[in-house]
C-alpha positions in Angstrom: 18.3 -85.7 -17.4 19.2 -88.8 -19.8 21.3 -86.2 -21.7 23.1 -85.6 -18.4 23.6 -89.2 -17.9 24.7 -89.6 -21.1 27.6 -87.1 -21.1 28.3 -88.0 -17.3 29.4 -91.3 -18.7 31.3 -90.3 -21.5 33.1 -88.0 -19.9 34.3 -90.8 -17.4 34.8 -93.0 -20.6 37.7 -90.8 -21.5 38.4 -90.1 -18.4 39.1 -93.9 -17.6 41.0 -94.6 -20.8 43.2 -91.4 -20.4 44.4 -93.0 -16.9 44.9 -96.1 -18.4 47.1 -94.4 -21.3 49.2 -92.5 -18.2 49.3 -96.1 -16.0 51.3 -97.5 -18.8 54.1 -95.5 -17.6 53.3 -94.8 -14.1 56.0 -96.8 -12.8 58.8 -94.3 -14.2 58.6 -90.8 -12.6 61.5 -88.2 -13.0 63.2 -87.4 -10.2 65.8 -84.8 -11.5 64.8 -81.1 -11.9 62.2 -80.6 -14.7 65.2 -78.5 -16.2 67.2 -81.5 -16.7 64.6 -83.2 -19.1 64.0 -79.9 -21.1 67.8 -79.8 -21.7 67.6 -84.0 -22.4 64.6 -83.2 -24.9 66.5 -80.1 -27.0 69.7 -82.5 -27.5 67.6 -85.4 -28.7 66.0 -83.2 -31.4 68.9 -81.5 -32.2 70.9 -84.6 -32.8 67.7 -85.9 -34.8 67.4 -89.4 -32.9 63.6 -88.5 -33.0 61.8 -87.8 -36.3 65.1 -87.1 -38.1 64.6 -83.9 -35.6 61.6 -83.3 -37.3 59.4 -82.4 -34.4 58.3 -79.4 -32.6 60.0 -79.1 -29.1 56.7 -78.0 -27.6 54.7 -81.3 -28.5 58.1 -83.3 -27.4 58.7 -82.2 -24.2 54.8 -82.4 -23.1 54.9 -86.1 -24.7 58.0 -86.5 -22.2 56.2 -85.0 -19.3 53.4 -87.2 -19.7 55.8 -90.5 -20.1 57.0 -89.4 -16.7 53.8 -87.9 -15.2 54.7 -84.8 -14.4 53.6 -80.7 -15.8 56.4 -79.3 -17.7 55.2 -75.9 -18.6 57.0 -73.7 -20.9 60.3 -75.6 -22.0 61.3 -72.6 -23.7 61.9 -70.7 -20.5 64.1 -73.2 -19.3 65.7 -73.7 -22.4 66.8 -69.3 -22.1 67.8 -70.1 -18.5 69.7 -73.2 -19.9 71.3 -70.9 -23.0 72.2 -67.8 -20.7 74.1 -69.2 -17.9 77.6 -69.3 -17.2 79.6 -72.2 -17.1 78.2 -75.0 -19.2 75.1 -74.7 -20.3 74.7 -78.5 -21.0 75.3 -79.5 -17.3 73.2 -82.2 -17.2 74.4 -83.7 -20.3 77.8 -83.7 -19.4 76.7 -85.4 -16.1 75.1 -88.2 -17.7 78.5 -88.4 -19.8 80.4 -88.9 -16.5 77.8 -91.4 -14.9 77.6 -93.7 -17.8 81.9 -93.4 -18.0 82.1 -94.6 -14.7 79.4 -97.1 -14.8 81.8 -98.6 -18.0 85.1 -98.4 -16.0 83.1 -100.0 -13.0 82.3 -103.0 -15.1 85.6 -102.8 -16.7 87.1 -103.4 -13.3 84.9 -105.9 -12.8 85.3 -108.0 -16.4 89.4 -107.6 -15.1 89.0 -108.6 -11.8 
């Protein structure tokens, strides 16, 4: 029974200091399709702003998910949907482009105004 005990309250130890660990980002969750931060992940790699691009996409994408509390899963299906469809393939990439363009011109007009 002690032995129980003893590994009832270890087990909430970690349990405890695991949701601390998660809290610490709680207050950012990703809103856009789970496809969108797989494609975000591969281009951070591949231009080596992480680790020189020395990491393994796997292990990058789960540290994502948990950043943004959510269950990615196997990034490397997304990745072939990502590869094989027509029209661009980096969608979500170029719409990041065209939000932070116009968020410049906005406080361009602004600066002028």
């Amino acid at each position: 029974m002690i032995d129980c005990a003893i590994n009832f309250v270890k087990t909430e130890n970690e349990s405890n200091s695991q949701n601390k660990k998660n809290k610490k980002y709680s207050k950012y969750q990703w809103t856009a399709d789970i496809s969108n931060l797989v494609e975000l992940a591969y281009a951070i790699l591949e231009a080596e702003c992480v680790n020189n691009g020395d990491a393994e996409i796997m292990a990058f994408v789960e540290f994502l998910g948990e950043m943004f509390n959510i269950k990615i899963g196997r990034c490397s299906d997304f990745y072939y949907k990502m590869r094989t469809k027509s029209g661009s393939r980096t969608a979500f990439l170029q719409k990041l482009i065209k939000a932070l363009e116009a968020r410049m011109d906005r406080d361009e007009e602004k600066r002028s105004n």
